[in-house]
PDB file of N, CA, C and O in Angstrom:
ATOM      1  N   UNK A   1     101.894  42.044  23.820  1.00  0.00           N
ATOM      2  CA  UNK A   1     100.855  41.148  23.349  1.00  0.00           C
ATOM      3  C   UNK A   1      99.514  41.864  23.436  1.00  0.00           C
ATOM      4  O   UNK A   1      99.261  42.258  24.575  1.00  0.00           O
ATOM      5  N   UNK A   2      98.612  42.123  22.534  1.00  0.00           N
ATOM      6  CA  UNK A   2      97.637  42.426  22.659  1.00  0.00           C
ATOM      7  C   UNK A   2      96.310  41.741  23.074  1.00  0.00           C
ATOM      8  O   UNK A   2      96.052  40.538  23.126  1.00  0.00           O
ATOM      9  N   UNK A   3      95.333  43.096  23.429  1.00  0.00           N
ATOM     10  CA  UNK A   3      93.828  42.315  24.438  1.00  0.00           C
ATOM     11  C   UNK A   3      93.158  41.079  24.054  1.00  0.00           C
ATOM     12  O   UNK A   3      93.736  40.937  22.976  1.00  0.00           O
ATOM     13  N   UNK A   4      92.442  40.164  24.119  1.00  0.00           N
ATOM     14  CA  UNK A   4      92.049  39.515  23.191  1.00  0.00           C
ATOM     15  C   UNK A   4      90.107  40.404  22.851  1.00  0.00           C
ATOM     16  O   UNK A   4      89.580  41.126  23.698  1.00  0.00           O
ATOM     17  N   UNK A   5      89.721  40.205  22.054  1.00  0.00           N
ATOM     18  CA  UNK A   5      88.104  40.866  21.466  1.00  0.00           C
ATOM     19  C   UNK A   5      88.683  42.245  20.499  1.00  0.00           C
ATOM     20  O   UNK A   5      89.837  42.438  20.117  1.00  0.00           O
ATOM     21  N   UNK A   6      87.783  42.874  20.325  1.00  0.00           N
ATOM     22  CA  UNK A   6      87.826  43.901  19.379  1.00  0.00           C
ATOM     23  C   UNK A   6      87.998  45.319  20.740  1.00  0.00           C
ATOM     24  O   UNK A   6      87.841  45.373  21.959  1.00  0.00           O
ATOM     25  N   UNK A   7      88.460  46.436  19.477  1.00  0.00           N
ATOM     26  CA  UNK A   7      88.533  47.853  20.519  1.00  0.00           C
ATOM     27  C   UNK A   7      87.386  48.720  20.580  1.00  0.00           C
ATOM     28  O   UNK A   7      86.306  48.139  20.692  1.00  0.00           O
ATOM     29  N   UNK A   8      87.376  49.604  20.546  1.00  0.00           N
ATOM     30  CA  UNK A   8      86.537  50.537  20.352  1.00  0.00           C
ATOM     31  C   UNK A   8      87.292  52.002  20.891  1.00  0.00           C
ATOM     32  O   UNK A   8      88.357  52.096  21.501  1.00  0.00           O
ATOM     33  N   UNK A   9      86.283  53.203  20.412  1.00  0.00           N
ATOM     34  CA  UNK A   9      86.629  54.082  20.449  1.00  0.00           C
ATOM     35  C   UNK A   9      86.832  54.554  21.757  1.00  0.00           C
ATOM     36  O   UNK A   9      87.428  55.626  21.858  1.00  0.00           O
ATOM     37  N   UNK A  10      86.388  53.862  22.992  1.00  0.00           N
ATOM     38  CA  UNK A  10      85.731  54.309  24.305  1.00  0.00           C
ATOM     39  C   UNK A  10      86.901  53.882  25.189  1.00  0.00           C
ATOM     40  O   UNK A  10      87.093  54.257  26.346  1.00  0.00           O
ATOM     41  N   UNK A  11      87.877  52.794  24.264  1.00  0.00           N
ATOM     42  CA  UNK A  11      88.631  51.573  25.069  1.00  0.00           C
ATOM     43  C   UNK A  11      90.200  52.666  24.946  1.00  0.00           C
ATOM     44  O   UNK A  11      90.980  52.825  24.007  1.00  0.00           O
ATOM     45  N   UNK A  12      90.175  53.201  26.205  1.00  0.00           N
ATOM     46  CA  UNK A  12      91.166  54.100  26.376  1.00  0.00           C
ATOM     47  C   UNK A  12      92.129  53.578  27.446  1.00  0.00           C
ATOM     48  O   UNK A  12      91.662  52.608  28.043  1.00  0.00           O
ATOM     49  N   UNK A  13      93.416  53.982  27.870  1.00  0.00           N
ATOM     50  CA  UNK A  13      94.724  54.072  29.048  1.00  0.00           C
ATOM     51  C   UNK A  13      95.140  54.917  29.458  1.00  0.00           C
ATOM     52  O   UNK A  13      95.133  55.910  28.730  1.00  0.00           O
ATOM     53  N   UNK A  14      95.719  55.046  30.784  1.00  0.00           N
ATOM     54  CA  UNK A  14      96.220  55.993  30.638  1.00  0.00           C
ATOM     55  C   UNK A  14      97.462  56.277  30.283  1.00  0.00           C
ATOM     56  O   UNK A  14      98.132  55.392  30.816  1.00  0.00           O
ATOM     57  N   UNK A  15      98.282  57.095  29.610  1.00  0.00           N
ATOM     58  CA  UNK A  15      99.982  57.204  28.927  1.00  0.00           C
ATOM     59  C   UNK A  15     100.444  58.086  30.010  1.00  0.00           C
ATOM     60  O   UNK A  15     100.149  59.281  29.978  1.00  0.00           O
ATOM     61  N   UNK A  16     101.227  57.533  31.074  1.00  0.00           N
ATOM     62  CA  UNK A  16     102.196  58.249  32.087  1.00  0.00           C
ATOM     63  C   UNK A  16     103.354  59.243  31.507  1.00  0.00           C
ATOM     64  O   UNK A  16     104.072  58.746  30.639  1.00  0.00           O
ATOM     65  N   UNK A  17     103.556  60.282  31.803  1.00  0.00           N
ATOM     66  CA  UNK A  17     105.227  60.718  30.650  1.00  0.00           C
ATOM     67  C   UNK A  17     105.964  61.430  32.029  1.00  0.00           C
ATOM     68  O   UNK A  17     105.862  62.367  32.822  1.00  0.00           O
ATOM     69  N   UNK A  18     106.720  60.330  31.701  1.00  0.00           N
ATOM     70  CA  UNK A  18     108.317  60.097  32.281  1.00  0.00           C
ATOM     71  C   UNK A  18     108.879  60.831  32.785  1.00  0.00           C
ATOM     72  O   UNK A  18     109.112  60.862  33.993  1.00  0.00           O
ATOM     73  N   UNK A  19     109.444  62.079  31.442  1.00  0.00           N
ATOM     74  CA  UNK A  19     110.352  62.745  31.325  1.00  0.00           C
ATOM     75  C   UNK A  19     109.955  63.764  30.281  1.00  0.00           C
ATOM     76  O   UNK A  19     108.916  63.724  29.623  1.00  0.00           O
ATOM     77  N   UNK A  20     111.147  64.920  30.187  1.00  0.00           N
ATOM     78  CA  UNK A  20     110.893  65.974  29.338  1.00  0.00           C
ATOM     79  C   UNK A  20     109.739  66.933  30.027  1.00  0.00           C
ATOM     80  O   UNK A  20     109.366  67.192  31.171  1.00  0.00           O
ATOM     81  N   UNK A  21     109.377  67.322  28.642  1.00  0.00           N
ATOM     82  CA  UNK A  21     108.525  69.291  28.652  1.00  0.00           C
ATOM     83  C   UNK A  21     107.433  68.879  29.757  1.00  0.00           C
ATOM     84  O   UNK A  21     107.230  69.602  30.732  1.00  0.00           O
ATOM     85  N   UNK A  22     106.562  67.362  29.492  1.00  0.00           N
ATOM     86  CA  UNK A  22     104.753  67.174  30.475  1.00  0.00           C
ATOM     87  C   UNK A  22     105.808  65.891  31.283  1.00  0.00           C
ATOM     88  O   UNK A  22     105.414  64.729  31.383  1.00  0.00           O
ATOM     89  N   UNK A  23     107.093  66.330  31.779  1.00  0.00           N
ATOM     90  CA  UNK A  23     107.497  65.382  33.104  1.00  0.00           C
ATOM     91  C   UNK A  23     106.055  65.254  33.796  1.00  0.00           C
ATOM     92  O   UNK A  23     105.287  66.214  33.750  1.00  0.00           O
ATOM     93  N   UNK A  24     105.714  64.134  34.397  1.00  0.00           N
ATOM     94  CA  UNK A  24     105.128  63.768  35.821  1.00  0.00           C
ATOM     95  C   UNK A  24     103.259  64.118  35.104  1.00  0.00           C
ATOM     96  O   UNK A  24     102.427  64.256  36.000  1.00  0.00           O
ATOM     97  N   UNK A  25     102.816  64.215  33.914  1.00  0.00           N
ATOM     98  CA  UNK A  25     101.521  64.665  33.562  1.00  0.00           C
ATOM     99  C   UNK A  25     101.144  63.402  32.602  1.00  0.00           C
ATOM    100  O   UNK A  25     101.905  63.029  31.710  1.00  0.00           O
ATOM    101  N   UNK A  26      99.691  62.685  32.920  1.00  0.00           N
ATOM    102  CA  UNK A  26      98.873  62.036  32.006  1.00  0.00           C
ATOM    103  C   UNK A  26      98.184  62.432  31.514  1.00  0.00           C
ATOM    104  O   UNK A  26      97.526  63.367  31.972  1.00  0.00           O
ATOM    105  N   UNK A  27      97.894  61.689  29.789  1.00  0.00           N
ATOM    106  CA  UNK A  27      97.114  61.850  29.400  1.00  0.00           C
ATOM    107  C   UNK A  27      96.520  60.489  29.134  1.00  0.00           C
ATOM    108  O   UNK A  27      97.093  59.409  29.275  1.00  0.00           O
ATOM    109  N   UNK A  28      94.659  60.814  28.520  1.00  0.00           N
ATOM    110  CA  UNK A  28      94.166  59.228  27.710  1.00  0.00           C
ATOM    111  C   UNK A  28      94.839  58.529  26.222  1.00  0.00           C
ATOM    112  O   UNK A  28      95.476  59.292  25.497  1.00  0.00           O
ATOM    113  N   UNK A  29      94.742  57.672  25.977  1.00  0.00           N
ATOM    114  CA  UNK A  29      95.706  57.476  24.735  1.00  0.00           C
ATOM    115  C   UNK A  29      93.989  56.523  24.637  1.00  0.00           C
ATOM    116  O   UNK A  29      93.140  56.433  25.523  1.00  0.00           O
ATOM    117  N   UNK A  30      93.967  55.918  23.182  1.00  0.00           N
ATOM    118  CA  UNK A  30      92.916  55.408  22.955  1.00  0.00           C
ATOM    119  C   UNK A  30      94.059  53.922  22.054  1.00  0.00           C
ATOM    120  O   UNK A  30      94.948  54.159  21.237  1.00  0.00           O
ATOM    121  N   UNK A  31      93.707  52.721  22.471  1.00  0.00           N
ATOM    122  CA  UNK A  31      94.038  51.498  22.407  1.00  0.00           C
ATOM    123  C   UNK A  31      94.038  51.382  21.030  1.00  0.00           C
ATOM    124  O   UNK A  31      93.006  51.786  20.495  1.00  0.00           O
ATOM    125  N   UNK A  32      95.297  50.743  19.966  1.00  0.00           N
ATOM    126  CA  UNK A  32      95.184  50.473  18.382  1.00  0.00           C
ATOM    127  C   UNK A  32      94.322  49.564  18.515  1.00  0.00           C
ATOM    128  O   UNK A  32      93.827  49.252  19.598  1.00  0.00           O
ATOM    129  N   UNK A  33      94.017  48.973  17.275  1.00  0.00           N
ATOM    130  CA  UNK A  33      92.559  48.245  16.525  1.00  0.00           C
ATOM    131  C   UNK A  33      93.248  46.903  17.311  1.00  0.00           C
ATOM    132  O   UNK A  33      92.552  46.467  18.229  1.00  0.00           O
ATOM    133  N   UNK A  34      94.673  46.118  17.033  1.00  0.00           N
ATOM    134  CA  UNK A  34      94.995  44.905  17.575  1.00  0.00           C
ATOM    135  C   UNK A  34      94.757  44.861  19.261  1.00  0.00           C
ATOM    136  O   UNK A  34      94.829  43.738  19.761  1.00  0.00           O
ATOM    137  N   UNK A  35      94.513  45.859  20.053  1.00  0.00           N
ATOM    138  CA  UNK A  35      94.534  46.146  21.345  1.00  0.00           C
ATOM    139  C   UNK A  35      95.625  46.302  22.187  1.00  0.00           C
ATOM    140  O   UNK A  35      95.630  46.283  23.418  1.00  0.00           O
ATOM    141  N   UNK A  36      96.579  46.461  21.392  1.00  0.00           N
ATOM    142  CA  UNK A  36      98.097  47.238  21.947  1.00  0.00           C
ATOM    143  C   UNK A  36      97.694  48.685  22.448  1.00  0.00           C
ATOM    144  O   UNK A  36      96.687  49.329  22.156  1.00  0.00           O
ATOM    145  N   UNK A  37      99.009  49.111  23.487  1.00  0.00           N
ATOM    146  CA  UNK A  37      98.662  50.241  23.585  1.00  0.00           C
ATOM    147  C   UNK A  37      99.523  50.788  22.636  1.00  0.00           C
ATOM    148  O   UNK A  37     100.260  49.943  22.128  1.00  0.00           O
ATOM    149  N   UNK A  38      99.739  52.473  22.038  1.00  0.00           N
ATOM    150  CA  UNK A  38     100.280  52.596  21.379  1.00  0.00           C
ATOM    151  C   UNK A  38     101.655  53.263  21.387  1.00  0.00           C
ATOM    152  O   UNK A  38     102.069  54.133  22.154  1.00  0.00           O
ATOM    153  N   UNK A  39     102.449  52.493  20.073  1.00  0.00           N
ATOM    154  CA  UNK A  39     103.914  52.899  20.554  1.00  0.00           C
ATOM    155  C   UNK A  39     104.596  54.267  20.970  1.00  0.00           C
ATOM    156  O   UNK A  39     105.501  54.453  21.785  1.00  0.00           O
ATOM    157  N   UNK A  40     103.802  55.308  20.060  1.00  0.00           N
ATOM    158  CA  UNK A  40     104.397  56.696  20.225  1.00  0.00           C
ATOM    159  C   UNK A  40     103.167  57.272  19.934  1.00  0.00           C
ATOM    160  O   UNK A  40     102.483  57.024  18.941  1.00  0.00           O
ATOM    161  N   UNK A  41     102.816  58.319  21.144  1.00  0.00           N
ATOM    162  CA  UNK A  41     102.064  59.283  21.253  1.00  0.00           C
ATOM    163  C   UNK A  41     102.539  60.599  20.911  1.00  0.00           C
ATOM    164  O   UNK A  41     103.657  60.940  21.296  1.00  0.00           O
ATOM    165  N   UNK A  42     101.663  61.549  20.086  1.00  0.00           N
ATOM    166  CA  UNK A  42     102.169  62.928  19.925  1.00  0.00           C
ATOM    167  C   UNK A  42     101.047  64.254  20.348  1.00  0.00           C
ATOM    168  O   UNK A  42      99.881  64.394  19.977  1.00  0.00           O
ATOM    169  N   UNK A  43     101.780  65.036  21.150  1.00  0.00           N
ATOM    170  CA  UNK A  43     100.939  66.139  21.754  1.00  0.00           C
ATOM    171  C   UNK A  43     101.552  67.501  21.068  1.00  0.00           C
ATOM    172  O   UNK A  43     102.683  67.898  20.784  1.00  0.00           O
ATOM    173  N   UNK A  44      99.917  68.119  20.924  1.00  0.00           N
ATOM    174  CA  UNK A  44     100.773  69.423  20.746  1.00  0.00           C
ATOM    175  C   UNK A  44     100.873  70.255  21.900  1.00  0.00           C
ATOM    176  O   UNK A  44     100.044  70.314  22.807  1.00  0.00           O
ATOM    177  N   UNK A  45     102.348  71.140  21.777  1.00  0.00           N
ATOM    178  CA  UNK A  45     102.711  71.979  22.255  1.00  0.00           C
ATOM    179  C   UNK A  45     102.404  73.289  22.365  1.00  0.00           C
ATOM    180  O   UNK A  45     102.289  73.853  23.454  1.00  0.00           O
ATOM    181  N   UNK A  46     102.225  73.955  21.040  1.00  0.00           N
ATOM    182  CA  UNK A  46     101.534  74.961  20.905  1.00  0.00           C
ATOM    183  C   UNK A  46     100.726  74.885  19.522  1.00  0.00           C
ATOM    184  O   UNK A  46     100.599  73.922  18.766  1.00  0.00           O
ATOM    185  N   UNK A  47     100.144  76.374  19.399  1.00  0.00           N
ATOM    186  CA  UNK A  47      99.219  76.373  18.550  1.00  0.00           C
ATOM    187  C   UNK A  47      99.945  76.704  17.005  1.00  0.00           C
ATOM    188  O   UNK A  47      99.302  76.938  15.981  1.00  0.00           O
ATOM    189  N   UNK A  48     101.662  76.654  17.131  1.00  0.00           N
ATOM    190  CA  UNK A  48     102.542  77.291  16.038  1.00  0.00           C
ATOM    191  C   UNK A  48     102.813  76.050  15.224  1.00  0.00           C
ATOM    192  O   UNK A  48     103.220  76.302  14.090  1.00  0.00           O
ATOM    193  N   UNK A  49     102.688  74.795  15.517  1.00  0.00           N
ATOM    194  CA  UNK A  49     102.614  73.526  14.801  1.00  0.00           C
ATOM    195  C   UNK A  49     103.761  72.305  15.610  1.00  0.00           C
ATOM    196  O   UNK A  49     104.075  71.145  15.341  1.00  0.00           O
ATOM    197  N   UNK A  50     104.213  73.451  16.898  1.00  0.00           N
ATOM    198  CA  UNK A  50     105.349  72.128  17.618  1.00  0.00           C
ATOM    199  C   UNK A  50     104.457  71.351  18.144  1.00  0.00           C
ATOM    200  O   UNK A  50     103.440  71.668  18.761  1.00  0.00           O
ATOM    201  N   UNK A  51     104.985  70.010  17.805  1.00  0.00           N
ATOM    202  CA  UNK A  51     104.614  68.608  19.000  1.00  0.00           C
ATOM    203  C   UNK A  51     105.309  68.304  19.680  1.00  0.00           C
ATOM    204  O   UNK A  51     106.457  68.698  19.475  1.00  0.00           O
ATOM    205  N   UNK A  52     105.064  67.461  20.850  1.00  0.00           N
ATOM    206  CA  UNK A  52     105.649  66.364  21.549  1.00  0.00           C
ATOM    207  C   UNK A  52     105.843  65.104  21.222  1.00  0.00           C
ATOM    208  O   UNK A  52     104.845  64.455  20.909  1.00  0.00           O
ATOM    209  N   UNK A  53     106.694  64.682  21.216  1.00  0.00           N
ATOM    210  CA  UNK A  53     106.437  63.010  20.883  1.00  0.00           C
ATOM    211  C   UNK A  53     106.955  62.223  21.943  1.00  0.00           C
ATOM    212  O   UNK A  53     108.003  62.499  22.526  1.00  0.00           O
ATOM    213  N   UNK A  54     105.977  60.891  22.297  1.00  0.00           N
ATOM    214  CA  UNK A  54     106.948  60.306  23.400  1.00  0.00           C
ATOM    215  C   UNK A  54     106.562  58.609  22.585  1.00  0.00           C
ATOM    216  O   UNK A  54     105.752  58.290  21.715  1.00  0.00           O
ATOM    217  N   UNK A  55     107.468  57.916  23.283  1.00  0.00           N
ATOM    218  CA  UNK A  55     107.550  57.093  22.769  1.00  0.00           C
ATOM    219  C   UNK A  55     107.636  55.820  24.144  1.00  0.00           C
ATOM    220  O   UNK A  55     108.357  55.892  25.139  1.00  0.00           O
ATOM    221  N   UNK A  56     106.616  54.659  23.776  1.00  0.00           N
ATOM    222  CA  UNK A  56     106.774  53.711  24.954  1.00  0.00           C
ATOM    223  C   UNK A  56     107.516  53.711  25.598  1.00  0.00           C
ATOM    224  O   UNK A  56     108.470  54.311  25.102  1.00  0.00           O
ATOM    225  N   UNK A  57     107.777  53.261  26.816  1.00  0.00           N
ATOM    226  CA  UNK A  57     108.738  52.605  27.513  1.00  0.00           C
ATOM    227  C   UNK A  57     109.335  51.167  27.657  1.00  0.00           C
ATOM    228  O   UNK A  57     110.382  50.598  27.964  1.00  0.00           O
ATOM    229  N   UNK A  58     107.766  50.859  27.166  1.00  0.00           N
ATOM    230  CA  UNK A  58     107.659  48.888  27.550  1.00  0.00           C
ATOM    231  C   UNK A  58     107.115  48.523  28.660  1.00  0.00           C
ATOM    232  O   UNK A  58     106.642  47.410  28.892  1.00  0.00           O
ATOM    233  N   UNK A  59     107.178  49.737  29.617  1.00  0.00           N
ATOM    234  CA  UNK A  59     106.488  49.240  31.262  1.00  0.00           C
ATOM    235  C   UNK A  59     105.180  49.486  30.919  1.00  0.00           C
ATOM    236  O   UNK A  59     104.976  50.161  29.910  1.00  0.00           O
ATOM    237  N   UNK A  60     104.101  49.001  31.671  1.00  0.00           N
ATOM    238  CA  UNK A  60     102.974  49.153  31.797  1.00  0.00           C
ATOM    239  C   UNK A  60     103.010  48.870  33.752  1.00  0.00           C
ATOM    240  O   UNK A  60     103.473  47.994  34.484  1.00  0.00           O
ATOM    241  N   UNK A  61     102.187  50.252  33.974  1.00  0.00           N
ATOM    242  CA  UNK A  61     102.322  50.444  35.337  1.00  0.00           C
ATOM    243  C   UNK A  61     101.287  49.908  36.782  1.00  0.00           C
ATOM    244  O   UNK A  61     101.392  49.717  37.993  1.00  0.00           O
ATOM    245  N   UNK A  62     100.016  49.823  35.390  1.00  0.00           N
ATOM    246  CA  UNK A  62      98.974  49.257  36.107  1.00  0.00           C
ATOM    247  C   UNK A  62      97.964  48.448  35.305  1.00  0.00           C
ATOM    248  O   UNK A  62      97.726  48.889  34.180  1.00  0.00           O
ATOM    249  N   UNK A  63      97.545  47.721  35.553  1.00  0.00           N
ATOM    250  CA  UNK A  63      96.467  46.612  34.913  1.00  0.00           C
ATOM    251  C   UNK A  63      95.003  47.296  35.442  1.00  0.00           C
ATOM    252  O   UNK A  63      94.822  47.762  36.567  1.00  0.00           O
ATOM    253  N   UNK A  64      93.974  47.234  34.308  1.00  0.00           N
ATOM    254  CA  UNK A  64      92.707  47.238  34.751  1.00  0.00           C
ATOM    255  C   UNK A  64      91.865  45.982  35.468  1.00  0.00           C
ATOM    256  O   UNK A  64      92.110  44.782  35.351  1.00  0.00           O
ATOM    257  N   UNK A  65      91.147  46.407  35.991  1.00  0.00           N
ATOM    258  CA  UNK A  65      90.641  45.504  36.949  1.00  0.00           C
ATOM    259  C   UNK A  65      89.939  44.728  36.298  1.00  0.00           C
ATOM    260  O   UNK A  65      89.245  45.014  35.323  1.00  0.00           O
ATOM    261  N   UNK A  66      90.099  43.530  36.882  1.00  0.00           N
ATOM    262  CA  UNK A  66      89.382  42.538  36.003  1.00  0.00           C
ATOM    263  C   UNK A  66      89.411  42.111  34.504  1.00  0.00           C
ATOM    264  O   UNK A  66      88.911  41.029  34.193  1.00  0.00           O
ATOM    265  N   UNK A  67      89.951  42.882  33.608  1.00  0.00           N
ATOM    266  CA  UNK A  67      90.222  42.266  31.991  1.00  0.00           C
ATOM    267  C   UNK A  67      91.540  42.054  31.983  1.00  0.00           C
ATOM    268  O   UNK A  67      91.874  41.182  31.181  1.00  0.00           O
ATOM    269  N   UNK A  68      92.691  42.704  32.791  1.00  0.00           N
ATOM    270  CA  UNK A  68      94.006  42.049  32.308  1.00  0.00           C
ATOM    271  C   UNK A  68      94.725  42.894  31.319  1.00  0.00           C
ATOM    272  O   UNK A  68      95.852  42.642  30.893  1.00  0.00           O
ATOM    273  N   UNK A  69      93.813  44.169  30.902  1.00  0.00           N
ATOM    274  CA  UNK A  69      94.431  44.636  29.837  1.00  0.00           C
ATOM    275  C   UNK A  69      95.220  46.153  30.536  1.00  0.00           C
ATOM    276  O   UNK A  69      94.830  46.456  31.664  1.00  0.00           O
ATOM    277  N   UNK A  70      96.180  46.973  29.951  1.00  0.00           N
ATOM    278  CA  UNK A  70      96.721  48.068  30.662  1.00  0.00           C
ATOM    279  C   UNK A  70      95.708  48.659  30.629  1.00  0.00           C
ATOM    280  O   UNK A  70      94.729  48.766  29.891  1.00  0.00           O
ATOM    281  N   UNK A  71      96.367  49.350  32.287  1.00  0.00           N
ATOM    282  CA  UNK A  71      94.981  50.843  32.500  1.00  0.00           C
ATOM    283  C   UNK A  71      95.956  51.645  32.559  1.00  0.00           C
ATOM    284  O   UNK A  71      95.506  52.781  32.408  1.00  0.00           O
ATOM    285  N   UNK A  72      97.548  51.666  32.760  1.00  0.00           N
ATOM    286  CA  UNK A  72      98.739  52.874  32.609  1.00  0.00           C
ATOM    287  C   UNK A  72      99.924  52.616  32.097  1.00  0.00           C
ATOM    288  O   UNK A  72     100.581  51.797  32.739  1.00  0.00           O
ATOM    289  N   UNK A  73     100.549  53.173  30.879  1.00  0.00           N
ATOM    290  CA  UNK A  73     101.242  52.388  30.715  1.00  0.00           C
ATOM    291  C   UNK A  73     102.451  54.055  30.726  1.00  0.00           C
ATOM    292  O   UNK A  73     102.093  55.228  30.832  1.00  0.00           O
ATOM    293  N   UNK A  74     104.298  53.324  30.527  1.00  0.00           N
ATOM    294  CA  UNK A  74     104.905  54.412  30.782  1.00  0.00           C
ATOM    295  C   UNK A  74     105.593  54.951  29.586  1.00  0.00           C
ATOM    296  O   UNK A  74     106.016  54.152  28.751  1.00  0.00           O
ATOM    297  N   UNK A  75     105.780  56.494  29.384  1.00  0.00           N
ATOM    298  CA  UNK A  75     106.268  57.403  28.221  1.00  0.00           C
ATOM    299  C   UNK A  75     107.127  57.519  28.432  1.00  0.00           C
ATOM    300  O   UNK A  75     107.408  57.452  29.629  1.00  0.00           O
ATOM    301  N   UNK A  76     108.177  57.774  27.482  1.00  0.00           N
ATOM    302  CA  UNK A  76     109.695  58.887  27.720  1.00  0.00           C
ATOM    303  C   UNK A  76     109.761  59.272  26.305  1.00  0.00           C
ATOM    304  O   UNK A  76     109.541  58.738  25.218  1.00  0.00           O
ATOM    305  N   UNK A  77     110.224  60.631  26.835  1.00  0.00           N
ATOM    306  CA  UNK A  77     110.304  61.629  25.724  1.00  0.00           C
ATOM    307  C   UNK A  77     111.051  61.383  24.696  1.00  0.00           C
ATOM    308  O   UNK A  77     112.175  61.022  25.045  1.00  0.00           O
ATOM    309  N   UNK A  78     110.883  61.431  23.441  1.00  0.00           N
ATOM    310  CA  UNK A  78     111.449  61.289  22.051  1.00  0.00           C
ATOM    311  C   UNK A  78     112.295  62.501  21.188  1.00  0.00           C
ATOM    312  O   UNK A  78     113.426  62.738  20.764  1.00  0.00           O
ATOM    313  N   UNK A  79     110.946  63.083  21.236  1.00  0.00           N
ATOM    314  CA  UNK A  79     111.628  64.767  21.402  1.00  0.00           C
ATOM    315  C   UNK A  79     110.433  65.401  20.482  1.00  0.00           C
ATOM    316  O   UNK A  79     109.415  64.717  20.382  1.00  0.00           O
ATOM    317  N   UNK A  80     110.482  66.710  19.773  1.00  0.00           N
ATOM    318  CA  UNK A  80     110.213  67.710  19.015  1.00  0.00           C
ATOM    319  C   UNK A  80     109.621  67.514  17.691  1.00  0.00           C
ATOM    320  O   UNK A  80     110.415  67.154  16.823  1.00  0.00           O
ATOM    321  N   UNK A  81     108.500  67.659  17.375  1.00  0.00           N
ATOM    322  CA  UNK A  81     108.122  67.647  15.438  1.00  0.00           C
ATOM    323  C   UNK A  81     107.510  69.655  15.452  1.00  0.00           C
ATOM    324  O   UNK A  81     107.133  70.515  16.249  1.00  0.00           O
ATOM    325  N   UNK A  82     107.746  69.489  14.175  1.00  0.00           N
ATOM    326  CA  UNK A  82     107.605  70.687  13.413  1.00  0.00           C
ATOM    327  C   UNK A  82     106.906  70.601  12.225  1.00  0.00           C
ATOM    328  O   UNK A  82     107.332  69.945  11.274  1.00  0.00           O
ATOM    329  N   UNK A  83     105.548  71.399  12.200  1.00  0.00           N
ATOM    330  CA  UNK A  83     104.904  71.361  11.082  1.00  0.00           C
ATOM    331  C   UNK A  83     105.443  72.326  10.443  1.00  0.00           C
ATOM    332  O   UNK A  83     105.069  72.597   9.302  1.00  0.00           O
TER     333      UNK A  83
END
């Protein structure tokens, strides 16, 4: 269910990852326009065109203080893209 108000560019989470290549490493993910966090994040790997992709979990690990909305939510790995 998403936040209730509008997002902005600033209105970030953090994306926990699970499993795979960045086991146990966060990054910021920045909140879609409805205020979901988002379903699948993609990182690059290197500078040769591989990504990462991870894809929700459904958990959200921690709530921000006071709005109710996620401040961590959890990844697991999807796998590999290739430009």
């Amino acid at each position: 269910m998403g936040r209730m108000g509008t997002t902005t560019a600033n209105d970030t989470y953090t994306a926990k990852l699970l499993d795979g290549p960045l086991e146990g490493k966060t990054v910021a993910a920045t909140f879609l326009e409805s205020g979901d966090p988002q379903a699948r994040i993609v990182l690059p790997a290197n500078d040769r065109g591989k990504k990462y992709v991870y894809r929700r979990n459904g958990e959200i690990s921690e709530f921000a203080d006071g709005t109710g909305a996620p401040g961590a939510v959890d990844y697991r790995y999807l796998g590999a893209e290739f430009e």
